[in-house]
VOMIFI-934967 format. One record per residue (C-alpha): chain; x, y, z; residue in three letters. Coordinates in pm, 1 decimal, padded with zeros to 6 digits. Example, Ala and Ser with C-alpha at 12.3 -4.5 7.8 and 13.67 -1.06 7.14 Angstrom:
// residues 2
SITE   chain          u          v          w   res
SITE       A    01230.0   -00450.0    00780.0   ala
SITE       A    01367.0   -00106.0    00714.0   ser
//
This chain:
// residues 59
SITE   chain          u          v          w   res
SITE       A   -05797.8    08635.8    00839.9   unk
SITE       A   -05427.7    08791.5    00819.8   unk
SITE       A   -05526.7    09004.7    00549.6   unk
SITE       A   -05798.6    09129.3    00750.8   unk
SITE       A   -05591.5    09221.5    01031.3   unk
SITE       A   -05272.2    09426.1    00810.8   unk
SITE       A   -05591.7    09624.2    00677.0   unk
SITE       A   -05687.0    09685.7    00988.7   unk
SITE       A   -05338.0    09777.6    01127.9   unk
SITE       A   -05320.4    09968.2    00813.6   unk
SITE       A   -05586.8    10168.3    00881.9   unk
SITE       A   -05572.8    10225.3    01233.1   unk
SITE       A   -05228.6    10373.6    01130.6   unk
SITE       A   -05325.5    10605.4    00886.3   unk
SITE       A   -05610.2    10734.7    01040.8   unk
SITE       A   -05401.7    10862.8    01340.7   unk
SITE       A   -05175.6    11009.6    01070.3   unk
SITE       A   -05460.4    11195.0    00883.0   unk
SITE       A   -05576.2    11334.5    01293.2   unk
SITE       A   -05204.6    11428.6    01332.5   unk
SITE       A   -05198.3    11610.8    00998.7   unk
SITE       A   -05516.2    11823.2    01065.8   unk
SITE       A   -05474.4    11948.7    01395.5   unk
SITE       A   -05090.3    12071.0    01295.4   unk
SITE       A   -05282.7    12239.5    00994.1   unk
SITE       A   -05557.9    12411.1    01229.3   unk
SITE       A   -05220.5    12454.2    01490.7   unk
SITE       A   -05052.4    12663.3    01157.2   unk
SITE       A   -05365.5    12859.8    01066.3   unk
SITE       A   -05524.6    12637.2    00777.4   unk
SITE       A   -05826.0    12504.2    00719.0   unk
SITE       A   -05911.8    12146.1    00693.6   unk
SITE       A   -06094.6    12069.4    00419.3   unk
SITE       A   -06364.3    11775.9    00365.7   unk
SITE       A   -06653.6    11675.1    00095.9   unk
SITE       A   -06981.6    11439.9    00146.1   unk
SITE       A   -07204.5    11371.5   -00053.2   unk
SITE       A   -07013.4    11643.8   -00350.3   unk
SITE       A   -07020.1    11946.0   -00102.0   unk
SITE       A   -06705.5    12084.7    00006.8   unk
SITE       A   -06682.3    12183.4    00376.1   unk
SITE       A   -06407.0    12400.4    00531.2   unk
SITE       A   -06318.6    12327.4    00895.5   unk
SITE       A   -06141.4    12708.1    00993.8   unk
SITE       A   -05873.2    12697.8    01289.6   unk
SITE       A   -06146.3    12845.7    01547.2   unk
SITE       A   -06334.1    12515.3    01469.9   unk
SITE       A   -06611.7    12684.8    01284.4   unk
SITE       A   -06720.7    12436.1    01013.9   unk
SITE       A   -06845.1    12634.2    00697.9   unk
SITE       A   -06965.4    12621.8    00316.6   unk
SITE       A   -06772.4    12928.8    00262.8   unk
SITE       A   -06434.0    12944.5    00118.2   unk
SITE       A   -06192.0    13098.8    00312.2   unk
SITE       A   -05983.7    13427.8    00113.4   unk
SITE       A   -05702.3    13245.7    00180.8   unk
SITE       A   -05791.3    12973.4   -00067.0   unk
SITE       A   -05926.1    13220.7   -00344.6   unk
SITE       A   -05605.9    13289.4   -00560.3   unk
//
């Protein structure tokens, strides 16, 4: 039952890192990027979630 909880502090930590992380990306300009199910997703700063790679990422 303690090892339950430590995950679950654990997590509960890092998620609100990982929330912190993308919004000071979209904040800078940058998309967030995610995958499901082996499809890549781009989240842009205007909030428009797209399939489409944005030019900043094609180097």
């Amino acid at each position: 039952m303690k090892d339950l909880k430590l995950e679950m502090d654990i997590l509960k930590i890092a998620s609100k890192a990982v929330k912190e992380a993308q919004k000071k990306s979209l904040e800078n300009g940058v998309a967030n990027v995610y995958a499901k199910n082996g499809t890549i997703y781009f989240q842009l700063p205007d909030g428009t979630i797209t399939q489409q790679m944005p030019k900043e990422y094609m180097r």
